[in-house]
C-alpha positions in Angstrom: -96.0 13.6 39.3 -92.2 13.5 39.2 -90.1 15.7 36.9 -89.2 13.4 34.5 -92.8 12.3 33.6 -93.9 16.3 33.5 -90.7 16.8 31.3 -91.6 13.6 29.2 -95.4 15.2 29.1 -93.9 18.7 28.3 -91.7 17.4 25.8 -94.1 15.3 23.8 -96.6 18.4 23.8 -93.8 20.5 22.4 -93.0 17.4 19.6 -96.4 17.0 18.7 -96.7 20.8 18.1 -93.8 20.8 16.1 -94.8 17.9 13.8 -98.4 19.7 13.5 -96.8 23.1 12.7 -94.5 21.3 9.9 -97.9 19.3 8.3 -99.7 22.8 8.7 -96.8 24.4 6.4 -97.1 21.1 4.2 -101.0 22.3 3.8 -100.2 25.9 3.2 -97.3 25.1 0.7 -99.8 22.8 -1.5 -102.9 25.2 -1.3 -100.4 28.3 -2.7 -99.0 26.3 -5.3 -98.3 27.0 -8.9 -97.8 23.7 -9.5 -100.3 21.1 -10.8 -101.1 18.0 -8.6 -101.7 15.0 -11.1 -104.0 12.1 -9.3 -104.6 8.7 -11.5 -104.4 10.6 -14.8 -106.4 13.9 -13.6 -104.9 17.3 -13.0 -106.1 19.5 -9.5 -104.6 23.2 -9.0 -103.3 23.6 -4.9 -106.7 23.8 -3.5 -108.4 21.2 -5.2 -105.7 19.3 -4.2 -105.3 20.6 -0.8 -109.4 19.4 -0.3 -108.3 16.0 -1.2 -105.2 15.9 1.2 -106.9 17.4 4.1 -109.4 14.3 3.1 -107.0 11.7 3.6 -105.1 13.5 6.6 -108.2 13.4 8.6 -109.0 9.7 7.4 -105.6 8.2 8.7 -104.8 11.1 11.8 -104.8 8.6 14.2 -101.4 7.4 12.5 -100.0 10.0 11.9 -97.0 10.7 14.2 -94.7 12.7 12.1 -94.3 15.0 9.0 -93.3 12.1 7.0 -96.1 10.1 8.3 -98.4 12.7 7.1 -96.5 12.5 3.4 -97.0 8.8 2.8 -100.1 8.2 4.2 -101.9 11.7 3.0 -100.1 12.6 -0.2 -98.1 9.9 -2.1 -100.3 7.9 -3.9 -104.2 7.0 -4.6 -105.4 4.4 -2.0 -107.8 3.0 -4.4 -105.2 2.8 -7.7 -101.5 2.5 -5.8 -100.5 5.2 -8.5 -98.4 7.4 -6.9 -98.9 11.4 -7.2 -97.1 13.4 -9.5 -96.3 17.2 -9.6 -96.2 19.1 -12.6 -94.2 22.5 -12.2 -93.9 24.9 -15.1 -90.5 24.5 -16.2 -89.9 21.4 -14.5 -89.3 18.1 -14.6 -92.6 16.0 -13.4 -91.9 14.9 -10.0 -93.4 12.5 -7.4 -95.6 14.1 -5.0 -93.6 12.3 -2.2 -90.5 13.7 -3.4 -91.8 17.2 -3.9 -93.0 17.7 -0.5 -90.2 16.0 1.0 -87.8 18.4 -0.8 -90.1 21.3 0.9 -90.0 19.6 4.6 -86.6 19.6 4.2 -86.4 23.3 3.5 -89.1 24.1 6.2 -87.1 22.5 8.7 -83.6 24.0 7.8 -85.6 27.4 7.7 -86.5 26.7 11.3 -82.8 25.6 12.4 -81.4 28.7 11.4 -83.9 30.8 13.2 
C-alpha cells in the first residue's frame, strides 16, 4: 500500500470518528434535555425522544456521512407526516428541532476547536 492510500485510510478513519463522536454528543445532548420534543402534535421528554431518534438513526445509517446528515435525516421532521420537529424550552421561544440541534453542533464543534 503506498502512503497516500494509508494516509487517505487513516484520514477517513479519523473523519468518520469525528462525525460519530459529534452525533454521539447530538444523542447525549437530547436524552439530558430539559426541553420538550414536540412530534406531529405530541410532546416526548429527552429520552422518549432520544428512543425515537436512535430509531431513525439506525433506519437511514447507511446515509449518514456527517453530523448534519444525521440532523435531517434522524431529527427534523416525521417521515410519515413531513411536519417538522419542534422544541419547546421553558422560557423560550418554540424552535425547530433542526435549528436547535444545529445551534448545539455548532457549539460542540467550537468547544472542540478551542481545545
Amino acid at each position: 500500500m503506498s502512503l497516500g492510500i494509508v494516509s487517505l485510510l487513516f484520514y477517513s478513519q479519523v473523519s468518520l470518528a469525528a462525525v460519530q463522536n459529534e452525533i454521539n454528543h447530538l444523542l447525549g445532548f437530547v436524552a439530558s434535555t430539559h426541553c420538550q420534543y414536540e412530534r406531529n402534535g405530541e410532546y416526548h421528554l429527552g429520552p422518549k425522544a432520544l428512543a425515537h431518534i436512535e430509531k431513525k438513526y439506525a433506519y437511514y445509517k447507511k446515509e449518514i456521512k456527517t453530523a448534519e446528515d444525521f440532523i435531517a435525516l434522524s431529527a427534523t421532521k416525521s417521515s410519515m407526516s413531513g411536519r417538522e420537529y419542534l422544541v419547546h424550552c421553558p422560557n423560550q421561544t418554540v424552535i425547530p428541532s433542526k435549528t436547535w440541534l444545529l445551534m448545539e453542533l455548532k457549539a460542540f464543534r467550537s468547544l472542540k476547536a478551542a481545545q
